[in-house]
C-alpha positions in Angstrom: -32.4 162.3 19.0 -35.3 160.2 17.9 -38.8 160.2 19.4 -41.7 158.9 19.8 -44.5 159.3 16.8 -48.1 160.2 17.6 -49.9 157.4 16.5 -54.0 156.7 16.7 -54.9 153.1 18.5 -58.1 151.4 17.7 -59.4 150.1 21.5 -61.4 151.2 24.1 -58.9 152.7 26.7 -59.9 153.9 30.6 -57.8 156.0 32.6 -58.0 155.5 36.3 -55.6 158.1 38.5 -55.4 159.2 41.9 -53.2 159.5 44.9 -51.9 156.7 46.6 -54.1 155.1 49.2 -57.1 156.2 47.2 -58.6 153.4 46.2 -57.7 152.7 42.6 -57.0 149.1 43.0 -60.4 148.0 44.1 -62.2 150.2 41.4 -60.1 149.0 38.8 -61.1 145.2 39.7 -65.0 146.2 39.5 -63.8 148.1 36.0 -62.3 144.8 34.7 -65.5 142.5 35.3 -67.6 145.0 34.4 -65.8 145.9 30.5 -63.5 142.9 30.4 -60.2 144.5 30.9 -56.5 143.7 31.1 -55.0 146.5 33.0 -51.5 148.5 32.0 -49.5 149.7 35.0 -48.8 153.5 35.5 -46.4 153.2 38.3 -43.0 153.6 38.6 -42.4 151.8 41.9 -44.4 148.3 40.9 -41.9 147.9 37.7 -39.3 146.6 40.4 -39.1 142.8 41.1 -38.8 141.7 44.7 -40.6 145.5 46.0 -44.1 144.2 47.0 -45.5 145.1 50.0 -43.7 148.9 49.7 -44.8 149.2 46.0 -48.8 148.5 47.6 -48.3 145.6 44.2 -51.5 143.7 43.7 -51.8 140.3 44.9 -50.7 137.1 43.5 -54.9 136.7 43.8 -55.3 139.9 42.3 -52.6 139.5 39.6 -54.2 135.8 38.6 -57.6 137.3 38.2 -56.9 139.7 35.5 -53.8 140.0 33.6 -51.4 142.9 34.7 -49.2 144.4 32.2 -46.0 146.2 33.5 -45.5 144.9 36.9 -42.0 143.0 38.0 -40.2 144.5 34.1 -37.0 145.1 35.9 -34.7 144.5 39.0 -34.2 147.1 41.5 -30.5 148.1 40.5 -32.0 148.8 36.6 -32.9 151.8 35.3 -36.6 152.3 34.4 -37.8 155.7 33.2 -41.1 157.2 31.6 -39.5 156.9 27.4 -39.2 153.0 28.7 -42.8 153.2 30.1 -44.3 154.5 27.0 -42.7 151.5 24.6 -43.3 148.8 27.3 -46.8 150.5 27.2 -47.6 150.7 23.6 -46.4 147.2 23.2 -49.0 145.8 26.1 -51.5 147.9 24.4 -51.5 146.6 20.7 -51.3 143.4 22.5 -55.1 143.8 24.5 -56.5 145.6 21.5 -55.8 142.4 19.2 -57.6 140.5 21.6 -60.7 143.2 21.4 -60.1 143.7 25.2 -60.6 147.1 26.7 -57.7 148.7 28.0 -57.7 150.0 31.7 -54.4 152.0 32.1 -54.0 152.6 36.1 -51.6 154.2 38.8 -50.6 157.2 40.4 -47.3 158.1 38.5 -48.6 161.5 36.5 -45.1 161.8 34.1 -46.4 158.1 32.8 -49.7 159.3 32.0 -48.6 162.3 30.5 -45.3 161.1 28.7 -48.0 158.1 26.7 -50.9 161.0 25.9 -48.9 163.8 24.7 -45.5 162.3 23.9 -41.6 161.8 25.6 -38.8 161.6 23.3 -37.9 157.8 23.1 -34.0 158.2 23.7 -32.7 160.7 26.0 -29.2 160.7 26.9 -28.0 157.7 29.5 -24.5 157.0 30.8 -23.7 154.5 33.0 -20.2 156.2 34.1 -22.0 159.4 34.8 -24.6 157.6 36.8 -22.2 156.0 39.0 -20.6 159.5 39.7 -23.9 161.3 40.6 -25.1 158.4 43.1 -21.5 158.7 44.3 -22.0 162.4 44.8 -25.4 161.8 46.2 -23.8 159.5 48.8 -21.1 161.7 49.7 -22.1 165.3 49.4 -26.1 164.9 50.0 -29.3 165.4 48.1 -29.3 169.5 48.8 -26.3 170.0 46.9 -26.8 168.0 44.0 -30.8 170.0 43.9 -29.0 173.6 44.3 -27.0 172.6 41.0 -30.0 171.1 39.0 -31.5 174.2 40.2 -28.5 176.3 38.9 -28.1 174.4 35.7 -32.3 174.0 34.8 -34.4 176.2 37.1 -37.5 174.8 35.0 -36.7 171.1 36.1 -35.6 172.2 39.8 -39.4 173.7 40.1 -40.7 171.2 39.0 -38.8 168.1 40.3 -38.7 167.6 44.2 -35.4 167.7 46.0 -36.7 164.6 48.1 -37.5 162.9 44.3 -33.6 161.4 43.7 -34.4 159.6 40.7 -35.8 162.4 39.0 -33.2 164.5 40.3 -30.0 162.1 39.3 -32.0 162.4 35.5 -32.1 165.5 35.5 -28.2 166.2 36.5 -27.0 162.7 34.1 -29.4 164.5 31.0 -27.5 167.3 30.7 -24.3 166.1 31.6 -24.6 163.5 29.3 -25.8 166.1 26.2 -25.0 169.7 27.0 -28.5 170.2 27.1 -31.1 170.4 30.2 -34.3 168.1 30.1 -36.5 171.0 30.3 -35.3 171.9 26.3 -35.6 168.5 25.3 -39.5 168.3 26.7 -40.4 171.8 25.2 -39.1 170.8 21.8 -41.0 166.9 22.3 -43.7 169.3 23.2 -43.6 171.5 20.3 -43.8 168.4 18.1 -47.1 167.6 19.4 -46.7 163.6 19.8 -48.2 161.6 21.9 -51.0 158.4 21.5 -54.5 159.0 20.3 -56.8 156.4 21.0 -60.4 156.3 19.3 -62.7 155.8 22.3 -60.9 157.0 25.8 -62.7 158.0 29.2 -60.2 159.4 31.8 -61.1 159.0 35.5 -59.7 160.5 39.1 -60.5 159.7 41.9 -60.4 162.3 45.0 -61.9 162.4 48.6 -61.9 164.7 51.8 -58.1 165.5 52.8 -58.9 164.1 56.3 -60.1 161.0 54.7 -57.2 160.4 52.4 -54.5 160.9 55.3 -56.4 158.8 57.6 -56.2 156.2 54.9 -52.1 156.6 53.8 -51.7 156.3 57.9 -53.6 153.1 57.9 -51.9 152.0 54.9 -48.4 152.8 56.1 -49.0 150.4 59.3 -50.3 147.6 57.5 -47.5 148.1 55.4 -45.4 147.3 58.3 -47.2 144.5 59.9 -47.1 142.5 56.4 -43.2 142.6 56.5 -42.2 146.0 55.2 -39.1 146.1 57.2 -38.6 142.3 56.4 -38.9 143.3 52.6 -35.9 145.6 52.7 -33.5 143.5 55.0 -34.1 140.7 52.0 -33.5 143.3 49.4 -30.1 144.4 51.4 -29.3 141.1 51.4 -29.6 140.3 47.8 -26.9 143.1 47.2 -29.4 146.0 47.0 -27.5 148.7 48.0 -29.6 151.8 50.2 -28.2 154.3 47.9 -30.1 153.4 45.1 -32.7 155.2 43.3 -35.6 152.3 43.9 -34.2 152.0 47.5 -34.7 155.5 48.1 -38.6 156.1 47.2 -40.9 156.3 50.3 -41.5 153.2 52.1 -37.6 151.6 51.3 -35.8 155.2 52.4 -37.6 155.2 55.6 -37.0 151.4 56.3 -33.5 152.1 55.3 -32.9 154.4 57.7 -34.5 152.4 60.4 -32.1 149.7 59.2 -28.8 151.8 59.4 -30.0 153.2 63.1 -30.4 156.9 61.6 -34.1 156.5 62.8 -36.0 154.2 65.8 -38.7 152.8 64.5 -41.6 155.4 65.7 -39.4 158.5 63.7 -39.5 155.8 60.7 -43.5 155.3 60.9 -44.1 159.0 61.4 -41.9 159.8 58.7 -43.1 157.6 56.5 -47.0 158.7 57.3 -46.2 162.3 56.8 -43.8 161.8 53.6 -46.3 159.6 52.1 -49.1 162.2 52.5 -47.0 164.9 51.2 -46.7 163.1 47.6 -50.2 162.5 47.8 -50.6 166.4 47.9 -47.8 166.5 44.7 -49.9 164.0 43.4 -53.3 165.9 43.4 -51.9 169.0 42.5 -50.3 167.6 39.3 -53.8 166.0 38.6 -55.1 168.8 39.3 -53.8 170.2 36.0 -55.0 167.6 33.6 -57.9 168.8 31.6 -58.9 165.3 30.5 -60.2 163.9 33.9 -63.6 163.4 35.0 -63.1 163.7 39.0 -65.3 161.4 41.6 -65.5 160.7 44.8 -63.8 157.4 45.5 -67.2 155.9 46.9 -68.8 156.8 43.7 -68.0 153.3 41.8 -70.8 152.8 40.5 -71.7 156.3 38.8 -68.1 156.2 37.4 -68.8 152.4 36.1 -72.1 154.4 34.3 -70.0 157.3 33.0 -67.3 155.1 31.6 -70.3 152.7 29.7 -72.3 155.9 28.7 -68.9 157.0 27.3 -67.2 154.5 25.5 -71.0 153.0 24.6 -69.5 149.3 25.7 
């Protein structure tokens, strides 16, 4: 099984993180005038064509002003996954650092981040047939008995991996039924290897805020959300042939609506779910943040002492 070889970049790179409904976007638009940017996507969700207001996707305004790498790659019935991410990334990057434009690598997906610093093996196991089967499965037996036998078959990955998180958890499941082996082994022996990119001038940022704050934010978020045609969003998506069950129509925002859509939930139950799931994986979020030992933390009013520790830093 190949994988990816650490490799040194020669480009000014800035890391912006955080949990959703931070703030990231409008920073990272200050960032770009200020050190003439193009910015790199970290998030999972925005990869998907036609999953715009759910995704929180930048404008068409805000797309036009700087160029966004890594948004709309793939349809919602394809598979996208961090070993994709990391060569869809390193291709956008040696692309802005020919140009001698400063990279600005932003989003709230922490495998990304951490799959493109310290390395991801490039080709784990996929199988279409197996796939099928566990979203079968999924569909017919539940979420908490395909979790109980990840957990059974790689306790590492069932700590680690949410049992709400079904993409994760259909990897997990198709990895080692695919190979024999369980994705935990395969990212301690990647690990071992110490790969991963090295860039020669890098300044890593995260941005955090009171909890009250935060959640008062996702709850605004979520209902403006609605009122720009969330729900409208999904019924197009069904209608295209996007079925409910899969992976990208499962992730907060489309599960909720999806429910709402097959009369599991009215819509209050669906905006209250969707406000409390939503701040939950803001708490996952900040807690696997929380480990990284390259960010410099600031408040998320704080732009312009972060647009003075990022110049001081990178001396541009």
């Amino acid at each position: 099984m190949g994988i990816l070889k650490s490799r040194t970049i020669d480009c000014s790179v800035i890391v912006l993180v955080g949990p959703t409904a931070i703030g990231k976007t409008s920073l990272s638009l200050q960032l770009v005038e200020r050190f003439d940017c193009e910015i790199v996507s970290m998030d999972s969700m925005q990869v998907y064509r036609h999953m715009d207001i759910g995704t929180a996707k930048p404008s068409q305004e805000e797309q036009t002003l700087v160029h966004h790498h890594l948004i709309d790659v793939v349809n919602p019935d394809e598979q996208y996954d961090a070993a994709r991410f990391v060569c869809d990334a390193l291709e956008a990057i040696d692309s802005i650092a020919g140009r001698k434009r400063t990279v600005l690598l932003t989003g709230g997906t922490g495998l990304y981040q951490k799959a493109l610093f310290e390395g991801l093996f490039a080709a784990m196991p996929t199988n279409q047939k197996i796939r099928h089967r566990l979203q079968h499965r999924l569909k017919e037996e539940g979420r908490e008995v395909l979790y109980t036998e990840l957990c059974k078959i790689d306790p590492a990955s069932g700590k680690r991996i949410h049992k709400n998180d079904t993409q994760r958890l259909l990897r997990g499941l198709e990895i080692y039924l695919t190979s024999g082996r369980t994705w935990s082994e395969l990212l301690q022996e990647q690990k071992q290897e110490g790969q991963g990119v090295h860039f020669n001038r890098v300044y890593q940022v995260a941005l955090t805020c009171e909890r009250d704050e935060l959640y008062q934010r996702i709850e605004q978020r979520s209902n403006i959300m609605i009122d720009r045609g969330l729900i409208e969003e999904v019924e197009k998506l069904r209608a295209m042939g996007y079925s409910a069950e899969l992976p990208s129509m499962q992730s907060i925002g489309y599960r909720h609506v999806n429910n709402l859509l097959s009369n599991e939930w009215d819509r209050k139950t669906m905006l209250e779910y969707l406000i409390r799931d939503t701040r939950r994986y803001a708490k996952r979020q900040m807690t696997w943040f929380g480990k990284n030992k390259a960010l410099n933390w600031f408040d998320r009013k704080k732009k312009e002492l972060v647009v003075e520790k990022i110049a001081n830093a990178l001396s541009i």
